[in-house]
N, C-alpha and C positions, 0 to 999 in steps of 0.2 A: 359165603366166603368173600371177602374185603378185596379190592379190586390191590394188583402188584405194582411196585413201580421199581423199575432198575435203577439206581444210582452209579453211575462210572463219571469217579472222580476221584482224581490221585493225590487230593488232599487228607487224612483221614479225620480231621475234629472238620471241617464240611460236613464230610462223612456223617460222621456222627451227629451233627444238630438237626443235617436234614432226616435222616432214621429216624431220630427222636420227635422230629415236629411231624413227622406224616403217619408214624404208631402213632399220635395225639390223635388226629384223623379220621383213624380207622383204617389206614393204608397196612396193605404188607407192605415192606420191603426188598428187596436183592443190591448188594452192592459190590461193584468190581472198582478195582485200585490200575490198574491199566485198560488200555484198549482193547488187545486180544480176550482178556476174561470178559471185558463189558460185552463185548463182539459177541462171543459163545453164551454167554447169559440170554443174552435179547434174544438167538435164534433157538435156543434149546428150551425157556423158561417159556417164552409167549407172555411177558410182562403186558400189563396195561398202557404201560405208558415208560418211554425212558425219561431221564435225564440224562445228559452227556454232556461233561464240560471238552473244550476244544482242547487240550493242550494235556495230553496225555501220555505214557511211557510207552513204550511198544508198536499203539498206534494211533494216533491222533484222532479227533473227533468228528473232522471230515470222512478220515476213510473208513470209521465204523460207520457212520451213516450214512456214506454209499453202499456200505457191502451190506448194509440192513435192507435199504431199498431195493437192490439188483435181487434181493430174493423175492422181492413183491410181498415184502411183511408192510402194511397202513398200520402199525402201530406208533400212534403219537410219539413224535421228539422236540422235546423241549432244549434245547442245545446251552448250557451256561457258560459265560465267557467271561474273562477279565479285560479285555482288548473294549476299546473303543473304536478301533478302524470299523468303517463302513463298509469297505472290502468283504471283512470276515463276516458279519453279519448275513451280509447278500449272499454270498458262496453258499454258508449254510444253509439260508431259504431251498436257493437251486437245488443243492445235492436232494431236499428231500425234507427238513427239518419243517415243522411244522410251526414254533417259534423260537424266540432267543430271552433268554431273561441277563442279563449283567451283573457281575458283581461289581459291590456289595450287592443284593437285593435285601428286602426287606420281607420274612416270612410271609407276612400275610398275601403280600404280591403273589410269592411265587406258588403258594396254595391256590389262590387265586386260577394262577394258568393251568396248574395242574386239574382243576377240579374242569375249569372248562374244554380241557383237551377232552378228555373222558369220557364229560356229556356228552362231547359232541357227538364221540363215537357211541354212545348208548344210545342217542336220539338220534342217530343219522342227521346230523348239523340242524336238528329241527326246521327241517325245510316244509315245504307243505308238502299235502299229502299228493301220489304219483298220480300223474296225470297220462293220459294215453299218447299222447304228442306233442311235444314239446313244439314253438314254433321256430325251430331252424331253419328252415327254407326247404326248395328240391335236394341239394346235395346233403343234406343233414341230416339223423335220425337218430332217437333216442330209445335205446332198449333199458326198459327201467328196470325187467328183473334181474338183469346181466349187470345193469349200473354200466353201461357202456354206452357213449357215442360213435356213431357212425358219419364218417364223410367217405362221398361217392363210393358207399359200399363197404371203405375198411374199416376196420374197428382206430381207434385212437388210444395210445396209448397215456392215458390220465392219470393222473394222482389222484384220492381220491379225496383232498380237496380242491382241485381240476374239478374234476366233477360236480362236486358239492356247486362251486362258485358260477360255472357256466350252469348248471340246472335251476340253481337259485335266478340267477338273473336273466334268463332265456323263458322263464315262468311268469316273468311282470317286463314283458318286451316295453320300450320307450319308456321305463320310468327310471332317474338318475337316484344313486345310493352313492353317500360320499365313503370315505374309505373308512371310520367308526362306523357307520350302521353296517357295512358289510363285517368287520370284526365282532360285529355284537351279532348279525344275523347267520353267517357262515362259520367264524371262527367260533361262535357262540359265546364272546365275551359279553356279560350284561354290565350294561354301561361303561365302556372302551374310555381309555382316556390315555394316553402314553403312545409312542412308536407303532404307525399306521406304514413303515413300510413292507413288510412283509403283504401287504396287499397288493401294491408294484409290483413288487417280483412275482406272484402266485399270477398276474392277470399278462403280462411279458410274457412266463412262461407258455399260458394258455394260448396267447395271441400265436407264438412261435409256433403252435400245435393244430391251429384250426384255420386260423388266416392264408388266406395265399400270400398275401402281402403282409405281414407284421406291423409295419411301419405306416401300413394305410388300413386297416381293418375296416371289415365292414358287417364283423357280428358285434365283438366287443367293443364299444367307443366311448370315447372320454370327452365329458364334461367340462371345458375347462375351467379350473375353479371350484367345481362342485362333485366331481366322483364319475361314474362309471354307470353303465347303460347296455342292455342288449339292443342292437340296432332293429326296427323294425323292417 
């Protein structure tokens, strides 16, 4: 069976090129024309992966993919937008989106994301293989079967590419990865070349979640100039 992909977008010749170019693929498809049908599709089909463009009838593309993630569904969203604000991009990262592609795009691109969202979730972001203790320090712990961290005992609640991003770089403590090799290593994009801020927002997020201080961290730290590091 050919992996799903939800199309909600309430243009319908979109519609229709992207159905056509991802049956080229090998993709199934599902496609909803508002927000409330995209909404009920993604929680009742279990698609591989959406798409969602922002600006929809019923209900916008922010609030389906909060109400996707308040279920605690990790299925990939790729969110398409015609907006060039910076605003709207970031907001989608936070609620949960996984990336953003713009219109126009250009097919091969957006196959591209699509194909890499996928992997990542078939390979588990091709991270190395589980190791028994990650080095977090005393208050820190990593349960690998659970895919959960622990600080002073609670569980954390992560996304799980949170997860992915702090296990990836908590496994090579002291070594700096600029924001492409963490797209190609965590996001699983081979060969990254375009819009590295969705690594910002994904590492923000995280600082917000495990740091005492955000604004001073002392797992996640930044290189200035060159990328991103677990502190030893």
């Amino acid at each position: 069976m050919g992996k799903t992909i939800l199309i909600v977008e309430d243009e319908q010749s979109i519609v229709d090129i992207l159905s056509f170019n991802l049956t080229k693929e090998g993709y199934d498809t599902l496609e909803a024309l508002d927000g409330p049908t995209g909404l009920q599709l993604a929680l009742e089909q279990n698609p591989d992966l959406v798409l969602l463009d922002l600006m929809l009838p019923g209900m916008n593309g922010f609030d389906v993919c909060r109400k996707i993630r308040a279920t605690g569904s990790a299925v990939p969203i790729v969110m398409l937008t015609a907006r060039e604000e910076e605003d709207d991009k970031v907001k989608g990262l936070e609620l949960g989106a996984d990336d953003y592609i713009t219109k126009p795009f250009k097919n091969r691109e957006l196959l591209a994301r699509v194909k890499a969202n996928i992997r990542r979730v078939s390979m588990n972001a091709a991270l190395p293989e589980p190791v028994a203790e990650l080095p977090l320090g005393e208050r820190m712990s990593v349960d690998e079967e659970r895919a959960t961290i622990f600080k002073d005992g609670v569980p954390l609640d992560l996304t799980q590419r949170e997860y992915d991003l702090i296990r990836f770089l908590a496994s090579r403590p002291g070594k700096v990865f600029s924001r492409e090799a963490l797209m190609e290593h965590v996001w699983n994009y081979e060969g990254y070349v375009g819009d590295v801020r969705a690594v910002d927002v994904a590492i923000r997020r995280l600082r917000e979640k495990i740091e005492d201080d955000p604004a001073s961290p002392a797992f996640i730290k930044t290189k200035r100039g060159m990328g991103y590091y677990f502190g030893e």
